[in-house]
C-alpha positions in Angstrom: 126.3 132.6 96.5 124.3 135.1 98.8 121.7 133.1 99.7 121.4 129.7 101.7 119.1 127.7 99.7 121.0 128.9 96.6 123.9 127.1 98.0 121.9 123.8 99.7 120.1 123.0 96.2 123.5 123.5 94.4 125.3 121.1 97.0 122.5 118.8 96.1 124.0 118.5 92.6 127.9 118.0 93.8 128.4 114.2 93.7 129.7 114.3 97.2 126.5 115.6 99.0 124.3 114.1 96.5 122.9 111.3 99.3 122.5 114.0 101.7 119.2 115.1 103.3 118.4 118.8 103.2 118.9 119.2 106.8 122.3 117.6 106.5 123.1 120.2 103.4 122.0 123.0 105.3 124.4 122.3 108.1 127.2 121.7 105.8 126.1 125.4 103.9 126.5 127.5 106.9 130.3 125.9 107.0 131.1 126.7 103.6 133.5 129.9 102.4 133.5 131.6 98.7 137.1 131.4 97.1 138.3 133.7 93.9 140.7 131.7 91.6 142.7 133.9 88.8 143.2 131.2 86.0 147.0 129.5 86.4 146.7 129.9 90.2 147.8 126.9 92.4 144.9 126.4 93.9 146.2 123.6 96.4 150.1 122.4 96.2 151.4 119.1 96.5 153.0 117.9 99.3 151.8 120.7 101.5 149.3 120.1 104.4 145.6 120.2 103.5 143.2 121.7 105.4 139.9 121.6 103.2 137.9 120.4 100.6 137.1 122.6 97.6 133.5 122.6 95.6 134.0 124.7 92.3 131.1 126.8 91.9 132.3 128.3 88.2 135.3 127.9 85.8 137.6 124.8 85.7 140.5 123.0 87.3 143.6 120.2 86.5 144.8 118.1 89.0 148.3 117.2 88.1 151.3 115.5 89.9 154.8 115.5 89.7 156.8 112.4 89.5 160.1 112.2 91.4 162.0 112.5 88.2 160.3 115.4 87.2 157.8 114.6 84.5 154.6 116.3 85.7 150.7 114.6 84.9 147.4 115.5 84.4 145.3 113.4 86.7 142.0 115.0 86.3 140.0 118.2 84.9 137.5 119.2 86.8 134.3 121.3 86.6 131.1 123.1 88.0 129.9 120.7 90.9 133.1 118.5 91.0 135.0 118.6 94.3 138.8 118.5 95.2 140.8 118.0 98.4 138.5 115.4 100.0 141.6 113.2 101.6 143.0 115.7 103.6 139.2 115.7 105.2 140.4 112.1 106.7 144.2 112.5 107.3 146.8 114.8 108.1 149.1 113.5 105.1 150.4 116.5 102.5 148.3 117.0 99.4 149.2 114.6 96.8 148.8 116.2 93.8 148.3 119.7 93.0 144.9 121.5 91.9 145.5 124.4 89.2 142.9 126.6 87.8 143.0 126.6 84.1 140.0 129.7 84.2 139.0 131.8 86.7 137.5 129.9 89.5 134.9 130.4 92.4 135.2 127.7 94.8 133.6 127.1 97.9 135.4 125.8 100.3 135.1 123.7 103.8 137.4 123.3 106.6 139.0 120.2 108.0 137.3 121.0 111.5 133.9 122.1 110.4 133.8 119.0 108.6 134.7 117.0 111.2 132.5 118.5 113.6 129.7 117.6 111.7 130.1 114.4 110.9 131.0 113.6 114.8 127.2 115.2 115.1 125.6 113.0 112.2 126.7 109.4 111.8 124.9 108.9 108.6 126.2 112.1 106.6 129.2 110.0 107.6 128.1 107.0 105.8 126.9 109.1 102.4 129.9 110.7 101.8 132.5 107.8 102.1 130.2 105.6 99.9 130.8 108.5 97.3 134.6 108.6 98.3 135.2 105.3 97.7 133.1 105.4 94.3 135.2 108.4 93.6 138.9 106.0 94.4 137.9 103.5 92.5 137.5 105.8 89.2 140.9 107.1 89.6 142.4 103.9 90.4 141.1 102.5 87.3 142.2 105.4 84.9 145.8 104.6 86.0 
């Protein structure tokens, strides 16, 4: 995405931004980086360090984990507008499942300190998002 309202009206639609204002999205946008995906890439690894949350702007995702016997799950698919990566956003603890593209993927993607930086500026974009993260935890906790 070329152009900066292109990419503030489509982070309106990603349920992480959805309770943002414009002005809030258009800081966020200048942030944001474009990332190719071949399909069967690891996108992000478990139990590496994260540094980044990932928007997919086209094609699709799993989230799986491995078990410490082996045995590997499928936690999630995930598609145009969904989001990825958001813990490592509030700690510095390894990725805790792995994010593979099933298609080729464009992601965009924001870093741990651009992130942080803004919501150090803006108090209430603060507030939005963990509403939405905790809504988000609370879905995955009850598919288990």
């Amino acid at each position: 995405m070329s152009d900066q309202v292109e990419v503030v009206r489509f982070l309106s639609k990603v349920p992480l931004f959805s309770g943002l204002a414009e002005n809030q999205l258009r800081k966020l946008a200048k942030s944001l980086r474009e990332r190719d995906y071949q399909a069967n890439e690891v996108i992000l690894e478990q139990g590496k360090l994260g540094v980044g949350l990932f928007v997919i702007l086209s094609g699709e995702v799993k989230v799986v984990r491995e078990q410490v016997d082996g045995d590997v799950f499928e936690l999630d698919h995930l598609r145009v507008t969904d989001f990825f990566g958001e813990l490592s956003l509030l700690d510095d603890a390894p990725r805790s499942a792995s994010v593979i593209a099933i298609t080729e993927c464009k992601c965009l993607a924001l870093a741990k300190l651009d992130f942080l930086d803004e919501l150090q500026k803006d108090a209430d974009m603060a507030i939005a998002m963990l509403k939405t993260l905790a809504a988000r935890h609370r879905r995955l906790v009850s598919n288990l």
